[in-house]
C-alpha positions as CSV (number, residue, x, y, z in Angstrom):
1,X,18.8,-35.6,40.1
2,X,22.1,-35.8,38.3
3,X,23.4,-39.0,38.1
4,X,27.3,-39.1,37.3
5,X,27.6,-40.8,34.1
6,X,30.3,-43.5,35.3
7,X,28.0,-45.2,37.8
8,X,26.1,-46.9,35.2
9,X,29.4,-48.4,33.6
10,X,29.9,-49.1,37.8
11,X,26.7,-51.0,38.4
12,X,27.0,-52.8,35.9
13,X,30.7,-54.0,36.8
14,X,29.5,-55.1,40.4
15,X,26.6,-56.9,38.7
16,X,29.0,-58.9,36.1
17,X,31.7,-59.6,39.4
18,X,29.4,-60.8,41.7
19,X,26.9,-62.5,38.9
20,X,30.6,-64.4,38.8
21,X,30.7,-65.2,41.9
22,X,27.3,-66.4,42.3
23,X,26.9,-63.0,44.3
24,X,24.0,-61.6,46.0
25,X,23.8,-57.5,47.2
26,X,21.6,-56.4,49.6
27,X,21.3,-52.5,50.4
28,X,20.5,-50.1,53.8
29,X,20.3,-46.8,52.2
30,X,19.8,-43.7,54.2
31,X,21.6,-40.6,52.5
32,X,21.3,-42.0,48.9
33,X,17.7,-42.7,49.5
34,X,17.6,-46.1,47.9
35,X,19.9,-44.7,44.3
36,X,22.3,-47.8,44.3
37,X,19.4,-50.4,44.2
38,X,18.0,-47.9,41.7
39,X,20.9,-48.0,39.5
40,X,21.7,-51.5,39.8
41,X,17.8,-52.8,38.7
42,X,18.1,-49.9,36.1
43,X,20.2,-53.3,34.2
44,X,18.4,-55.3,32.7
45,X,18.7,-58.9,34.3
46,X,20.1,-57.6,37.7
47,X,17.6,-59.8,39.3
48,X,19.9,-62.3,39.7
49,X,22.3,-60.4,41.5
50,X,20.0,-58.3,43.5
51,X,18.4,-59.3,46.5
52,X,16.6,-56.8,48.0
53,X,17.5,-53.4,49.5
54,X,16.6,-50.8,52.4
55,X,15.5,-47.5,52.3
56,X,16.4,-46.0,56.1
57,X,16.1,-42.9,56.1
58,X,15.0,-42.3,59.8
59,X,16.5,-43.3,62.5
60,X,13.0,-45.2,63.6
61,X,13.4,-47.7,60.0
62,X,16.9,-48.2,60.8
63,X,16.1,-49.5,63.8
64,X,12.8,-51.4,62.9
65,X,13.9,-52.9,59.5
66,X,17.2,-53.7,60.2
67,X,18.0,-53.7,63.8
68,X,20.6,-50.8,64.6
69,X,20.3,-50.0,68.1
70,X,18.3,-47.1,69.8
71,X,21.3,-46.8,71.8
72,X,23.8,-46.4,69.1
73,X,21.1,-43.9,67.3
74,X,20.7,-41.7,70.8
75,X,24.7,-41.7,71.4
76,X,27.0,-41.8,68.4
77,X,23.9,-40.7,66.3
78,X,22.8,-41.9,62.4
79,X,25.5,-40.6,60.9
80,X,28.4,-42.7,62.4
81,X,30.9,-45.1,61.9
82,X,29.1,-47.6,64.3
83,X,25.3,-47.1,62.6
84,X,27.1,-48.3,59.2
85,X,28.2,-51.0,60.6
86,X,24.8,-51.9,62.4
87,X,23.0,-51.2,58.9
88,X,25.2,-53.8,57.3
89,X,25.0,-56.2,59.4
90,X,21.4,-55.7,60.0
91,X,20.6,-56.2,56.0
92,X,22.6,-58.7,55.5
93,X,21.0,-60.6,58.4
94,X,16.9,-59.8,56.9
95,X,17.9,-60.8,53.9
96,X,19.1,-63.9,51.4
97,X,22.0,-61.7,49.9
98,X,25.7,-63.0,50.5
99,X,26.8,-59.2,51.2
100,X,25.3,-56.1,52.3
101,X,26.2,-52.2,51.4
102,X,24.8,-49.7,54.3
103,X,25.8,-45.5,53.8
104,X,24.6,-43.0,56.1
105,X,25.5,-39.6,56.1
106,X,24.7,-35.9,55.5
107,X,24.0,-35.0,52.0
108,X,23.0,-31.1,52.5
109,X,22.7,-28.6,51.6
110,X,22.0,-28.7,55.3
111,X,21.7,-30.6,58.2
112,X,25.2,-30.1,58.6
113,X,27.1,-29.4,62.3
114,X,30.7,-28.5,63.2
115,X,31.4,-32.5,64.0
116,X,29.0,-33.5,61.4
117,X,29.2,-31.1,58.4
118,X,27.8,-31.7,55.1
119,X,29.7,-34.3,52.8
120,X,30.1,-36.6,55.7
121,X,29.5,-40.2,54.8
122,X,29.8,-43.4,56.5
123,X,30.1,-46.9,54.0
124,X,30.4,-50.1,55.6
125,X,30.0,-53.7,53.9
126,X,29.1,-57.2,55.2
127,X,29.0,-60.3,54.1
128,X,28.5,-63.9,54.7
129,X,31.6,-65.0,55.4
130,X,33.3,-62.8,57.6
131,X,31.9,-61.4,61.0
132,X,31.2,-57.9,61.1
133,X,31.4,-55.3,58.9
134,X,34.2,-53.3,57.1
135,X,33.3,-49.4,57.6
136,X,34.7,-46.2,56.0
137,X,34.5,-42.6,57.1
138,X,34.1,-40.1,53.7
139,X,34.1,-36.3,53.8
140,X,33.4,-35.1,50.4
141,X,33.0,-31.6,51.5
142,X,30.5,-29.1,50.8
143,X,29.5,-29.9,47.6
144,X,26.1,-30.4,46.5
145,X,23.5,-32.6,47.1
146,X,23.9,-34.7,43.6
147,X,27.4,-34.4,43.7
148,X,27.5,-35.9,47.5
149,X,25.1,-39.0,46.7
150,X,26.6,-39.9,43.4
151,X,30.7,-39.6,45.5
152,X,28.7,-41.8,47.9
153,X,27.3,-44.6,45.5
154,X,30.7,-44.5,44.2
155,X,32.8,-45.5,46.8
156,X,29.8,-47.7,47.6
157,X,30.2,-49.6,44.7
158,X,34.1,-49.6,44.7
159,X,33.6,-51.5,48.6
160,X,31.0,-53.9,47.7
161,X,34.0,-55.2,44.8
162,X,36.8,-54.5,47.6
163,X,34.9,-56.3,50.8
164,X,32.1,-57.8,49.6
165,X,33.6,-60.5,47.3
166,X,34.9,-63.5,48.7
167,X,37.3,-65.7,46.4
168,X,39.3,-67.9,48.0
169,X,42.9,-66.4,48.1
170,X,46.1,-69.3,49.0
């Protein structure tokens, strides 16, 4: 695997913001196959920051581990706007972490469909203070399968800052 050399230097800025913040990350990882809880304990004292994460790659551990409906699964499918959501919220609910990162998507080089090709991504983030989950539709196009999951923990990463942070603003 080829990691993208920036998502170190990335990691390790969502570590130092939410180590801040008294921040915890959780993780429901289907397409990236559990690579942003990988980087992030790849840094050395992440443990305080890092909670736990989930690898989902089928659509049976999405619904076991972290509660996404079999009726979301059968009709919108995995890969959806709506599963992200569910895989947020159902990590940040099994866990201890004050926000959650979910992605799900199609990394190719195939799986892909004419509603669903390859490069499609779905990111959504939770956290404790708000209900529900933000959630993000991605279409990197048919690039490969690195380049996909790295564009993926990327934006990932760049929401968990964006949504998952909660400073008081007034």
């Amino acid at each position: 695997m080829q990691i993208d050399p920036e998502l170190p230097v990335m990691a390790e800025m969502v570590l130092e913001r939410f180590r801040a913040e008294n921040g915890k990350i959780t993780s429901a990882e289907s397409c990236t196959g559990g690579l942003i809880m990988a980087l992030l304990t790849s840094i050395a004292g992440s443990s305080d920051v890092v909670e736990r994460g989930f690898v989902t790659y089928s659509n049976e551990a999405k619904h076991e581990l972290i509660g996404v409906s079999e009726e979301s699964l059968e009709s919108v499918g995995a890969v959806s706007m709506e599963v992200a959501a569910q895989m947020a919220q159902g990590a940040l609910e099994r866990s201890n972490a004050t926000a959650s990162v979910a992605v799900t998507g199609i990394a190719g080089p195939g799986g892909g469909t004419e509603d669903k090709p390859v490069g499609l991504v779905f990111i959504a983030v939770a956290n404790k203070i708000e209900e529900g989950a933000f959630a993000e539709e991605f279409r990197f196009g048919d690039l490969s399968r690195d380049e996909i999951r790295n564009e993926t923990v990327k934006m990932a990463f760049e929401m968990l800052l964006a949504y998952g942070l909660q400073a008081e603003e007034q």
